[in-house]
Phi, psi and omega in degrees: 000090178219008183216067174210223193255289027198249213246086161294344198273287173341330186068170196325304203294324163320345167244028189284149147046019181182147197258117197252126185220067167290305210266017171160170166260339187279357183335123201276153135082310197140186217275163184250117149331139141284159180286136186313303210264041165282137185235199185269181180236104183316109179099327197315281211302325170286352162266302182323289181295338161285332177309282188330311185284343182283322164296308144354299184264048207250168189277338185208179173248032143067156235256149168301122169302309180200151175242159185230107188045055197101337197246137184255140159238130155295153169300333207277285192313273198324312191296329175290328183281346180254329156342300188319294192307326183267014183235008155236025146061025170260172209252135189281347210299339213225008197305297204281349164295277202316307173333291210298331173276328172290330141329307206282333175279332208263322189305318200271003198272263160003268226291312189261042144050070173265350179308103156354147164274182211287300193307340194262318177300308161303320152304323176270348177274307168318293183289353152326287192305309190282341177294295190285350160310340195236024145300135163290308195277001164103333196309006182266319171306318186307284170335310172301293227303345186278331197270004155108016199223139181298166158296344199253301177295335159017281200274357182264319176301121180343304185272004174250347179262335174309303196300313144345266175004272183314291168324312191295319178309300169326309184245014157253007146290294172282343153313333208247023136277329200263330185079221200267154185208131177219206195305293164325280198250043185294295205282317162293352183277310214282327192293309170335299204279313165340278187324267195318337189269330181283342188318280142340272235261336186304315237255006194239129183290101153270123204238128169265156175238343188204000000 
């Protein structure tokens, strides 16, 4: 999980040193830096969250669109992912490319049995759940309440810990490409990982539908 949308609604310390996949099911891409003077976004998490629930309550998640390396994305998965994008003012252009490498990251994030353990898992969904409590504003709360879910059902619900899941696979996938990464090799780590990801999707049987 390293290249996606998250938590603007927290603010900065949540993406210090850990990976937060708070703000969704629709989470886009992996985890995104917040801007340092990011401040708040008025209406966001009750725009966010209606986009979502309105696919959520839709009857089925609608034809596969494209598959990646084994992995089917539905029209429901693609339409959430350009929601995200279009309520944080990012360009749609590029939605179902970016899916498809992250499919394509989560088949080999699979493939090398990178998943957290039950324990490892639970601890980071706790500290999430305590994390979004020390918001003033509430947004995570906000944000359930639109997608139709209490602050308590949240953390619980099926289609927002999938979504959790996947992201934690991905970047505990690029950890364990890149090894330790700090200021000095920032840049050469983030080039690494490009490489290795263009790699992945040359070498992956990809099929589009649409």
């Amino acid at each position: 999980m390293n290249n996606r949308t998250i938590h603007r609604y927290l603010g900065r310390r949540a993406v210090r040193g850990t990976l937060i996949a708070a703000i969704a099911v629709g989470v886009s891409l992996a985890v995104v830096q917040l801007a340092a003077d990011a401040g708040p976004l008025n209406g966001a998490p009750e725009r966010h969250g209606a986009a979502i629930r309105a696919i959520w309550n839709r009857p089925d998640s609608g034809p596969v669109v494209a598959t990646a390396a084994g992995l089917a994305i539905t029209q429901s998965r693609l339409d959430i992912e350009l929601a995200e994008r279009a309520v944080g003012g990012r360009p749609v252009a590029r939605a179902l490319d970016d899916l498809i490498n992250f499919y394509v990251l989560l088949a080999e994030a699979n493939r090398q049995g990178v998943a957290p353990s039950d324990s490892e898992w639970q601890t980071f969904v706790a500290s999430q759940r305590d994390l979004a409590k020390t918001d003033p504003q509430q947004q995570i709360a906000r944000y359930a309440a639109a997608l139709g879910l209490t602050a308590d059902s949240y953390w619980s619900d099926p289609r927002v810990l999938a979504q959790f899941q996947e992201n934690r696979m991905v970047a505990a996938l690029k950890a364990k490409v890149l090894g330790p990464v700090t200021a000095a090799n920032a840049a050469a780590a983030e080039a690494k990982w490009a490489a290795y990801t263009a790699d992945l999707v040359a070498h992956a049987t990809i099929v589009r539908y649409r």
